[in-house]
N, C-alpha and C positions, 0 to 999 in steps of 0.2 A: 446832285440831288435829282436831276431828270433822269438818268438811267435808272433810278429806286431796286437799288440792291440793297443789301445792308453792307457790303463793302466800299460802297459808293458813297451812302449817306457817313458811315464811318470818316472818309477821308475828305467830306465836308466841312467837316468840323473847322477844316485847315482853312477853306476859301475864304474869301472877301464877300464878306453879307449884304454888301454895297447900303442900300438905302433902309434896307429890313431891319426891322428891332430883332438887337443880338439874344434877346429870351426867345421870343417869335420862332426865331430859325432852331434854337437849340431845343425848343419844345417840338418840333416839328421830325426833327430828326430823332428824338430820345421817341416818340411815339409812332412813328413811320417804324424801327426799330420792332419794337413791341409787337406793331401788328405783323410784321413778317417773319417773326419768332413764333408764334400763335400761341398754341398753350405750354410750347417749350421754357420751360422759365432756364435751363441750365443754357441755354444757344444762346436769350435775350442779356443775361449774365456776363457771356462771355463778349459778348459786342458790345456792351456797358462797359466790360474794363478795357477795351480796345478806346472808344469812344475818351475814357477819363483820361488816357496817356497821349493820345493827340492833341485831347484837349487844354493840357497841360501847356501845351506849345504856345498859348493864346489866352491864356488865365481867365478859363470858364469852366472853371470848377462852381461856383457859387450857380451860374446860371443852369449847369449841368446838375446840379444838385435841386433846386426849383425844380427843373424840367422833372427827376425822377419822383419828389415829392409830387407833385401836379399829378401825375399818371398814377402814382399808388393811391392817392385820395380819394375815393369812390361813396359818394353818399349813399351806403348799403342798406341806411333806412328806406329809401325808395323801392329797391325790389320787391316782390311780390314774395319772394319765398320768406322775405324777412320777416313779412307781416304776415306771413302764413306763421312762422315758428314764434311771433309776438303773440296771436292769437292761442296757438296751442298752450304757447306759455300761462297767460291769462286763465286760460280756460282750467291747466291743470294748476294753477295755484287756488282759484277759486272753487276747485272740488276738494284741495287738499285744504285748506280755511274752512268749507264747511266740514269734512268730516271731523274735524277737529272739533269745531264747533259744538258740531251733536255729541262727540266724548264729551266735552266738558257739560254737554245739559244734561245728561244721562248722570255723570257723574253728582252735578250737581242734586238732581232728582233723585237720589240713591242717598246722599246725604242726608236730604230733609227728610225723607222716609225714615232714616235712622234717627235722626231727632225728631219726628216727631214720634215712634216707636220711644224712646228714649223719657219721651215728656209724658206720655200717657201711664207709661210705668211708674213716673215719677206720681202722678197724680193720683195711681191706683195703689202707691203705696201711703200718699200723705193720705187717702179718704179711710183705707185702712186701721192707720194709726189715730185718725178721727174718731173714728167709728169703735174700735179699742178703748178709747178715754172716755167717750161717750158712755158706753157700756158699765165702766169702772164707775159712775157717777164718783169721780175723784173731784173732777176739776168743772168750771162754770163755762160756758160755752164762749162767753167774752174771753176766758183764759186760754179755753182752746184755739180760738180765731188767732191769737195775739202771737199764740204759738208758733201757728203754722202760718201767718200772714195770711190767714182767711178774712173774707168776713166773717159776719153774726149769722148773714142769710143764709152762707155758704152752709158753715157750723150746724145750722136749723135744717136745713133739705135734707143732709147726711141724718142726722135724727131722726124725724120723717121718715127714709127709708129704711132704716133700722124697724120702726115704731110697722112699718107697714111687713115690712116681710115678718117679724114676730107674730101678726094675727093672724 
């Protein structure tokens, strides 16, 4: 382990750990390994399975297997690019939420335009039809009201402007 090769640390695996906790040393070598690979992952690979068949000789596999989990494990919430690409996230979900949003109020404002378009026709046809019977003196203003779920007063203003636009 003092000459820190990776054929060196390799054929450590074999020595006698003397007083050292046997994870300690195998975490030391599986990550000593790592950094002298650097961003080769196919060289770090290949002295990983170097490593696994020595270590076979000495049944640390279990501890060889920790050591690799240990060094994969990287709390990547910490970085700063994470929370750069959390932020962007946030921020484009929040403009995708409102423009949605505003579809839906537009939509829904497009609707109530249409009913109330809808209701006023309704209204300009029942005053019509009012104002028709009224005209007929067929029926009594209580009849008409009962008719069309008017009032009496309702019934009476339509008369009224009937009465007024004739003079």
């Amino acid at each position: 382990m003092a000459q820190d090769t990776p054929e060196a640390l390799i054929l450590a695996i074999l020595c006698d750990f003397k007083q050292r906790p046997t994870q300690d040393v195998v975490n030391y070598i599986v990550t000593r390994l790592k950094q002298l690979s650097g961003d080769d992952e196919q060289r770090f690979r290949n002295y990983y399975e170097m490593l696994e068949t020595l270590a076979d000789n000495r049944d640390l596999h279990a501890q060889l297997l920790e050591a690799k989990n240990m060094l994969t494990h990287v709390d990547y919430k910490r970085f700063s690019t994470y929370q750069w690409g959390l932020e962007d996230g946030i921020n484009e979900g929040m403009a995708k939420a409102r423009t949605e949003l505003e579809s839906l109020l537009s939509e829904k404002d497009e609707a109530i335009k249409l009913e109330q378009q809808k209701l006023q026709q309704e209204k300009q046809r029942v005053h019509n039809a009012v104002k028709q019977l009224i005209a007929l003196n067929a029926m009594s203003y209580q009849a008409i009201a009962d008719l069309f779920k008017l009032s009496i007063e309702e019934v009476e203003v339509i008369a009224q402007d009937i009465q007024q636009t004739t003079h």
